[in-house]
C-alpha positions in Angstrom: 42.1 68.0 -57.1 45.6 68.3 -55.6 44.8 67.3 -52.4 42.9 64.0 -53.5 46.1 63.2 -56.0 48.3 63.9 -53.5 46.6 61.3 -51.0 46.1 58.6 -53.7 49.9 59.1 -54.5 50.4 59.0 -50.6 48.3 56.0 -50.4 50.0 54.0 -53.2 53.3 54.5 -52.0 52.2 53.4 -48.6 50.4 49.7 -50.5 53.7 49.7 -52.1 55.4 49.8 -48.5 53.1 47.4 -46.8 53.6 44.5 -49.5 57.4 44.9 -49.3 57.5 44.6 -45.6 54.7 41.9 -46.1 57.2 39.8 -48.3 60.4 40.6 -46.3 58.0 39.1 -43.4 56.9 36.2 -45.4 60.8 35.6 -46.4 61.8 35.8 -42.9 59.4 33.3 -42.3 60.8 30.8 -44.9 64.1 31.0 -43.8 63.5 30.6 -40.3 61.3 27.6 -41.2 64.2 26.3 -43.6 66.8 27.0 -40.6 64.7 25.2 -38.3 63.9 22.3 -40.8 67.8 21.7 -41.0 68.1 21.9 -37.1 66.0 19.4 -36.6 67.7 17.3 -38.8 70.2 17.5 -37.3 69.4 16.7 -34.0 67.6 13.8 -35.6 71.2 12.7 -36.7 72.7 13.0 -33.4 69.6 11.9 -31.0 67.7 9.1 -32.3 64.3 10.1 -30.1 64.3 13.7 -31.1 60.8 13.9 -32.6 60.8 15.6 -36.4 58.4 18.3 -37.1 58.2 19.9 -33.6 59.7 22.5 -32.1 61.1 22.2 -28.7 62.4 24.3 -26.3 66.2 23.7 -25.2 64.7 22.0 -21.8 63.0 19.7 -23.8 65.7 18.9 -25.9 67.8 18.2 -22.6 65.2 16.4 -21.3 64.9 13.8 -24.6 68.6 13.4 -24.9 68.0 11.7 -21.1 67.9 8.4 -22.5 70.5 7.7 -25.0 72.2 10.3 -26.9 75.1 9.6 -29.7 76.7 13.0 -30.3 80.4 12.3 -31.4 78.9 11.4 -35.2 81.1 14.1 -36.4 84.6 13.7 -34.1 87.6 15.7 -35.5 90.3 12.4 -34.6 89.7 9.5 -32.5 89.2 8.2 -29.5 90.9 5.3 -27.8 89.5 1.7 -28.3 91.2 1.1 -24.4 89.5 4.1 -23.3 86.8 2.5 -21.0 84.7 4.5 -18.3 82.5 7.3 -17.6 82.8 11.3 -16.5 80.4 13.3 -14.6 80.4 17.0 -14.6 78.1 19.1 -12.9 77.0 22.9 -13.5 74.4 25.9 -13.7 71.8 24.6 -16.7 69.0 27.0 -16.1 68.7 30.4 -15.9 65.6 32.0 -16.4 62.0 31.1 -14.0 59.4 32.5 -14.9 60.3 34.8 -17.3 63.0 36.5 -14.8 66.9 35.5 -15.1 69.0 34.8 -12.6 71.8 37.6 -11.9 74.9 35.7 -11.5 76.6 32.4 -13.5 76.7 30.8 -10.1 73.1 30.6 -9.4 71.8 28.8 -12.4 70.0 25.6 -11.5 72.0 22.2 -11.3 72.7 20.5 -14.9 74.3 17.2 -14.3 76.3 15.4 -17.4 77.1 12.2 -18.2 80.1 10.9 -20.6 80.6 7.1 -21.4 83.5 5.7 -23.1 83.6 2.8 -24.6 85.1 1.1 -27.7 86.1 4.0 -29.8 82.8 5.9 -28.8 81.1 8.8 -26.2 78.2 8.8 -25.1 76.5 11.3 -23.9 73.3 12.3 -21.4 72.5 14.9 -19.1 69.5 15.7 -16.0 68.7 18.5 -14.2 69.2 17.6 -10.3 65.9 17.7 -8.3 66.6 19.2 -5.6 63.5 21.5 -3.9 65.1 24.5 -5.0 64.6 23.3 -8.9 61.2 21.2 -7.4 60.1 24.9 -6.1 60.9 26.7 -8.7 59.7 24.8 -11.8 56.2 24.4 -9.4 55.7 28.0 -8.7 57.3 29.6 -11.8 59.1 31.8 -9.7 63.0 31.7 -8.0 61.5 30.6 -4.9 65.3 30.6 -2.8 68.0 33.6 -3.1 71.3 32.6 -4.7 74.5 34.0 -4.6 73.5 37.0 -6.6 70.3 37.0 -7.3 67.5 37.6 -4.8 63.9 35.6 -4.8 61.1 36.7 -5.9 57.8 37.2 -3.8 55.1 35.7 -3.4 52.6 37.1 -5.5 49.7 35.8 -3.6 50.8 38.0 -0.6 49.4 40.8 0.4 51.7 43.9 0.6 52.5 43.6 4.3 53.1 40.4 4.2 55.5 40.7 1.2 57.6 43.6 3.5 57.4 41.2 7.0 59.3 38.5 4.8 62.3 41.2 4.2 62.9 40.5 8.4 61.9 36.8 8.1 65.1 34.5 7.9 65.2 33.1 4.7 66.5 28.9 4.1 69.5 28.2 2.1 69.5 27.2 -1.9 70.0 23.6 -2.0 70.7 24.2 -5.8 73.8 21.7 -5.2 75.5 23.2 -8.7 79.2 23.1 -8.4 81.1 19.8 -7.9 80.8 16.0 -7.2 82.1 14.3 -3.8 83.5 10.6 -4.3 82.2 8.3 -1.6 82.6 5.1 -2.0 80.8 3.9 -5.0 78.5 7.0 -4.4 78.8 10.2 -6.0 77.4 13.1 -4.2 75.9 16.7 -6.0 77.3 19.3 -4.0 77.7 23.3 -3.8 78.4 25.9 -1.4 75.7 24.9 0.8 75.7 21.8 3.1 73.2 20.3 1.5 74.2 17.7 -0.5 72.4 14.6 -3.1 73.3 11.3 -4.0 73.2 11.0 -7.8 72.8 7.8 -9.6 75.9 7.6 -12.1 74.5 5.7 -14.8 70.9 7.9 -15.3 71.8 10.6 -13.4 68.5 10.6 -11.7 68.3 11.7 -7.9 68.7 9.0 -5.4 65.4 8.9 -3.1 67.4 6.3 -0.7 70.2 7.7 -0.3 72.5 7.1 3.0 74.1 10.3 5.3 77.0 9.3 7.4 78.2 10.1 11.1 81.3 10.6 12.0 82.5 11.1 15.5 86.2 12.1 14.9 86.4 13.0 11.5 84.1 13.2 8.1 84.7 9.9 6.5 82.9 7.7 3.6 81.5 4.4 5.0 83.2 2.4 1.8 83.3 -1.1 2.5 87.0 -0.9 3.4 87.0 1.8 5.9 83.4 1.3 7.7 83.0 0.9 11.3 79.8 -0.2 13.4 82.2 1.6 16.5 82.2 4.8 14.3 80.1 5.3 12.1 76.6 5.0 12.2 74.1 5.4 9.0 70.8 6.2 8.6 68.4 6.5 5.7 67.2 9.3 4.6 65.6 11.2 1.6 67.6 12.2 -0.9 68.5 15.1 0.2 71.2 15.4 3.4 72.2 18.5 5.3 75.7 18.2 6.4 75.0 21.1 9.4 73.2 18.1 11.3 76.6 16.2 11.4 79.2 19.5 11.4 78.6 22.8 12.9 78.9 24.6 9.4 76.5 27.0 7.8 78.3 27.1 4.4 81.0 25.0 2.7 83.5 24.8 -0.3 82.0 22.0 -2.9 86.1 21.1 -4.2 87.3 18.5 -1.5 90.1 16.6 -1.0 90.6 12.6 -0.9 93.1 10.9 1.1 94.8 7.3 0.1 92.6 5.8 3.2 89.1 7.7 1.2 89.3 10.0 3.9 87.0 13.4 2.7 88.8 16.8 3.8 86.9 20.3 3.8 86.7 23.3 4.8 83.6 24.8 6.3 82.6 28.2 7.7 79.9 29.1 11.1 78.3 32.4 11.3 77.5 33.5 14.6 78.7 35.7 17.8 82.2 33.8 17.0 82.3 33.2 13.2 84.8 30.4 12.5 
């Protein structure tokens, strides 16, 4: 008789335990729900196309503020009513493919923003670049291209030998142009520390797919309209995507260049080799 009252007192008090963590649970829920209700609000407030009553993931949010986003509903001050003209910054956006993160700030995939000022307002948008690093990535759910600190992951439809011959394979360069913007011209140019660079169209942000390289025989210069030079330069045109080690001997570069009164582009680039310069 012991026994069974001592398991029908055990089995109460764990009922008794159950429902509690059954309604903490259920209150959880609520107020994630509640929180989540009031987020989307929110961003209803401050993006007119956010959809209400679906959750999205932060690269879907990015991706539906492409269009036209408001988000300066709340400023602390003013802005200027003679402040006219846009900014464009560029950075790491993404970190995580495939359920594995990248290692190091520097390798996230390129985020590229937009700020317009005009009569007392900002607006704001934003695009990840897509160069075939992000293209290769997003496609295969994998990081597809090493990064500064991070190493890519294998292919999982290899076979184990295969997977250990690509350790002695020679592996490309990250386009992932992440870092800066060069000025050319009217053109604006993604770049990093690779010499691949991408036009960038400054009003959507999208990726140019006509986009024009430049060769310079004595020097890397824009062909603006007020320096170009049939005798000089020549210009071809190519994807969007242009590899600055067909034009200078460099394997890597620094994205932060230097300008010039004429629009002349300074740099400094580095060759790996025998004689590394």
């Amino acid at each position: 008789m012991r026994t069974a009252a001592g398991f029908t007192n055990m089995k109460v008090v764990l009922q008794q335990q159950f429902e509690v963590t059954r309604m903490s649970r259920v209150r959880n829920e609520v107020e994630q729900n509640n929180r989540e209700r009031k987020r989307q609000l929110h961003l209803r407030q401050i993006i007119p196309c956010y959809p209400i009553n679906k959750k999205m993931s932060k690269q879907e949010i990015l991706r539906g503020a492409i269009r036209y986003l408001r988000i300066l509903e709340y400023l602390l001050g003013e802005i200027p009513n003679w402040l006219r003209g846009t900014v464009v910054r560029n950075g790491p956006g993404i970190y995580s493919i495939g359920g594995v993160r990248y290692k190091h700030w520097f390798d996230g995939l390129a985020l590229l923003q937009r700020f317009h000022f005009e009569d007392g307002k900002m607006w704001y948008s934003c695009r990840y670049l897509k160069s075939d690093t992000y293209k290769q990535n997003t496609t295969q759910k994998r990081i597809v291209f090493s990064a500064f600190g991070t190493r890519s992951v294998p292919d999982p439809c290899k076979n184990i030998f295969q997977r250990l011959l690509s350790w002695f394979e020679k592996e490309p360069l990250t386009d992932n142009a992440s870092s800066h913007f060069i000025r050319c011209g009217d053109a604006i140019y993604a770049t990093g520390e690779t010499p691949y660079v991408y036009r960038v169209d400054p009003d959507s942000l999208e990726t140019v797919n006509d986009a024009w390289a430049w060769k310079v025989s004595d020097g890397f210069r824009p062909p603006s309209d007020k320096v170009f030079s049939k005798q000089r330069y020549s210009c071809d045109p190519m994807a969007a995507e242009e590899d600055l080690s067909n034009y200078v001997a460099v394997n890597t570069m620094t994205s932060h260049c230097h300008y010039d009164e004429q629009g002349n582009i300074y740099n400094i680039g580095a060759r790996f080799g025998r004689s590394s310069k």
